[in-house]
C-alpha positions in Angstrom: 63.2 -37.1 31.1 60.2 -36.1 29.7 57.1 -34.9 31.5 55.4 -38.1 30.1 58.1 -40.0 31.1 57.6 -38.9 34.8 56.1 -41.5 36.8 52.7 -39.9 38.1 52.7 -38.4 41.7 56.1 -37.0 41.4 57.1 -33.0 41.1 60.4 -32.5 38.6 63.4 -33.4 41.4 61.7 -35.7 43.2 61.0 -38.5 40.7 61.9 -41.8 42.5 64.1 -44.6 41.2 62.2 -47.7 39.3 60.1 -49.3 41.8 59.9 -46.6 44.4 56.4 -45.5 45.2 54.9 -43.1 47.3 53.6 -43.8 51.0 49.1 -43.3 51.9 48.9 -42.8 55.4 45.8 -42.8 56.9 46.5 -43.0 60.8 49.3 -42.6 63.2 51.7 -41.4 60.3 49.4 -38.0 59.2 50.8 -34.8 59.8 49.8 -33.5 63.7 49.9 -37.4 64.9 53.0 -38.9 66.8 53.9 -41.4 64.3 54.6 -38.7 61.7 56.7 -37.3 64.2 59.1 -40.2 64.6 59.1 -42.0 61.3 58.3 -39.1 58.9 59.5 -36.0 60.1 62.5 -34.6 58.1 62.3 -37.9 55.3 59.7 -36.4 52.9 59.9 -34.7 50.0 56.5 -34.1 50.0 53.1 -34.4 51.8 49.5 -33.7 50.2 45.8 -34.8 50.9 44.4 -37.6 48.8 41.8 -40.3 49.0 42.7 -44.0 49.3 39.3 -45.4 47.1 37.5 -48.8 47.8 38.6 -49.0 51.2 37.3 -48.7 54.9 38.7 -47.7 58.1 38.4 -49.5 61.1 39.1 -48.6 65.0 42.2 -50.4 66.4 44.1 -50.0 70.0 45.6 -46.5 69.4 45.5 -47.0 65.4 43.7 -47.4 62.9 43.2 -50.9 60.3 42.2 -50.0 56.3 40.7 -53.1 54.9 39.1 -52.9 50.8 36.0 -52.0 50.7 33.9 -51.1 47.0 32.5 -48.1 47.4 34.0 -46.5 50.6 37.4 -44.3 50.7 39.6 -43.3 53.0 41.2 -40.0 53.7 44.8 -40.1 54.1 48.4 -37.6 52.8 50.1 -39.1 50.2 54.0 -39.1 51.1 56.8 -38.6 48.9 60.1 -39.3 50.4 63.0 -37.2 50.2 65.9 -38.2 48.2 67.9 -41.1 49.0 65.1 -41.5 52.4 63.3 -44.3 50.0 65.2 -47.6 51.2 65.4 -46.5 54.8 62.1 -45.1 55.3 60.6 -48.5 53.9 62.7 -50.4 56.3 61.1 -48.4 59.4 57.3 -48.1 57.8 57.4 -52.2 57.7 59.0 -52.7 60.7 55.8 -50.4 62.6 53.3 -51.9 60.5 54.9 -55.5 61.7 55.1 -56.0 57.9 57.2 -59.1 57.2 56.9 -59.7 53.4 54.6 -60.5 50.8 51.7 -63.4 52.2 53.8 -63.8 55.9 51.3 -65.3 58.2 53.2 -62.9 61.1 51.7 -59.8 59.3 49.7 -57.7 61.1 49.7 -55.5 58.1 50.0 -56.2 54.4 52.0 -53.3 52.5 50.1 -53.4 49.1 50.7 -50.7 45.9 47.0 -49.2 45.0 45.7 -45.8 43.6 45.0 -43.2 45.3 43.6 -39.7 44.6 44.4 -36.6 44.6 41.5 -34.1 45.5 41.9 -32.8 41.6 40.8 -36.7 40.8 44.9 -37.6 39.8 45.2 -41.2 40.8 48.7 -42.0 41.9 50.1 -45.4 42.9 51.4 -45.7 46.0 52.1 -47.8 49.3 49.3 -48.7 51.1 49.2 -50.8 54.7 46.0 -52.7 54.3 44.8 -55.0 57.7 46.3 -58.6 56.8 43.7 -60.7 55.7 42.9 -62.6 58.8 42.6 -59.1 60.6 40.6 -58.1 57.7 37.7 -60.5 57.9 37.3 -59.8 61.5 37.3 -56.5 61.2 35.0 -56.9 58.8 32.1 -59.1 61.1 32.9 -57.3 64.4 34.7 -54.1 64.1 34.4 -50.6 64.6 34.0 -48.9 61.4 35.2 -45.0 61.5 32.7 -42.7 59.8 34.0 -41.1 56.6 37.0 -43.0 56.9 39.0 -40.3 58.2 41.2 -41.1 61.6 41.5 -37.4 62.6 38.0 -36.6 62.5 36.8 -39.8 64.8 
């Protein structure tokens, strides 16, 4: 494999199979919080700071809701999961986010594949758990916005 056949986001040995993207975490799941702890810790490949764009954070009971926004970003890691971590890891990120598939009325959470940024301006697509769309609009009307969009500076 070439380098420009490497999907973007990827170092050389840790290039996913087809369909595997990275994970944005912006709350609970950064490193230093106690989500990272129990879902991430010893499954990545790699973690780095990027930017999720067009986006907004909201306060939520002990975590936080993302919900798209023009304009506004939100700071977040970018996380690669180790190899042969991809299928598992996905299973236990949807199962905390109380993802149950694509448009499920039961989700609190819809996992959605965006770009992000790295600080050097690389967008990579990855994973992204965005407030389901119900959530979404109320968060929009009554919520509590978090300045900057960054969780661990609140």
């Amino acid at each position: 494999m070439t380098s420009a056949d490497r999907p973007q986001g990827h170092a050389e040995g840790t290039v996913p199979p087809t369909g595997e993207l990275p994970f944005f975490v912006y709350g609970t799941l950064r490193p230093g919080e106690v989500n990272h702890d129990l879902f991430l810790r010893g499954r990545t490949a790699a973690e780095e700071p990027a930017r999720l764009p067009d986006a907004a954070l909201y306060e939520g009971p002990g975590y936080p809701y993302a919900v798209d926004r023009p304009g506004s970003a939100i700071a977040g890691e970018l996380i690669t999961p180790a190899p042969g971590a991809y299928r598992e890891l996905l299973v236990a990120l949807d199962l905390l986010e109380e993802y149950a598939g694509p448009g499920h009325p039961a989700n609190i959470y819809d996992r959605t594949a965006r770009e992000t940024l790295r600080p050097d301006g690389t967008p990579v697509r990855a994973w992204v758990y965005l407030a389901a769309p119900v959530l979404a609009r109320r968060l929009a009307r009554s919520g509590t916005e978090i300045p900057g969009g960054d969780w661990l500076r609140r």
